[in-house]
N, C-alpha and C positions, 0 to 999 in steps of 0.2 A: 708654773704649770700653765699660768695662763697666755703670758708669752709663745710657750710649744703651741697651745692651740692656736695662738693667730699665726705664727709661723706658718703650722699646716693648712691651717685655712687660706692663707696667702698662695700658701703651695696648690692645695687642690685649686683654686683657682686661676691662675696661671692655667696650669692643667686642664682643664676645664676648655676656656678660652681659647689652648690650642687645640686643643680636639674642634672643638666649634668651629675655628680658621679653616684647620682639616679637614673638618666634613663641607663648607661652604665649598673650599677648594673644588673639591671633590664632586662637588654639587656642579659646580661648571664648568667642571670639566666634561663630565658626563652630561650636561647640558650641549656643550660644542659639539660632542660627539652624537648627540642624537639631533642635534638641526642642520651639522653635514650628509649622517642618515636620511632625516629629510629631503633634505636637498637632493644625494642623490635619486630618492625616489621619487622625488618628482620630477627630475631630472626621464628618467625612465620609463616613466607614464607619458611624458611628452612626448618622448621617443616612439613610444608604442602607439599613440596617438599617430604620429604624422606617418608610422608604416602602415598603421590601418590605411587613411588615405590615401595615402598611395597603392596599396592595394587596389581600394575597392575604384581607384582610377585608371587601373591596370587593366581590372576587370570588366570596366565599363569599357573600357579599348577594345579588347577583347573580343566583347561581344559584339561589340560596332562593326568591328573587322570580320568578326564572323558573317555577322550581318549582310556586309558587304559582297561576302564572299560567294555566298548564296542567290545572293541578288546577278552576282556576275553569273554565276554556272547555271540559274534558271534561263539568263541573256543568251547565253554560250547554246542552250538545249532550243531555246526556241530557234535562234540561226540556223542550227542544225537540225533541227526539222523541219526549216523552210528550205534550205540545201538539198537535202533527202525529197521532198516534193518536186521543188523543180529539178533534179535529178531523174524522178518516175517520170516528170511530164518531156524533159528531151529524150528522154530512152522511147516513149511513146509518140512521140513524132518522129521520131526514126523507125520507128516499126510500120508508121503506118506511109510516109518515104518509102520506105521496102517495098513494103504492100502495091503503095501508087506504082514505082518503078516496075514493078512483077506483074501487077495488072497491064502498063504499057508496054511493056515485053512480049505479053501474051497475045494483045492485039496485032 
């Protein structure tokens, strides 16, 4: 009888033992699996990291240019309202040409 039980106690243990193999296995395996998980996520964050920059580099361009753009068409309104003046003042020396020549005519 006492033979059976070291038998089985031989047996559960063995037993035993591969469960234990099995479950370390298992252990990292799902280890690998969750530090390539890792990885990709950080992998991803980085990612998301350098489109922020680039974003907000885009947008500081952007605005730059915008900037610019403003700065040109204030440029563009002031010429053209210095155009527009001296445009009044030759229309006004021609009127008063007129004037002179019609006054000399009359004499």
């Amino acid at each position: 009888m006492k033979k059976q039980w070291d038998k089985q106690r031989e047996k559960n243990k063995k037993q035993m033992e591969e469960v234990n193999t099995k479950m370390e296995n298992m252990k990292l395996q799902h280890g690998e699996e969750i530090s390539d998980i890792q990885l990709q996520v950080n992998e991803q964050k980085e990612n998301a990291k350098k489109w922020r920059e680039e974003a907000d580099a885009l947008a500081k361009s952007a605005k730059e240019t915008a900037e610019q753009a403003k700065s040109v068409k204030n440029e563009a309104d002031r010429i053209q309202k210095e155009l527009d003046a001296q445009r009044l003042e030759v229309e006004a020396i021609k009127k008063r040409a007129e004037a002179a020549d019609a006054s000399r005519a009359v004499q």
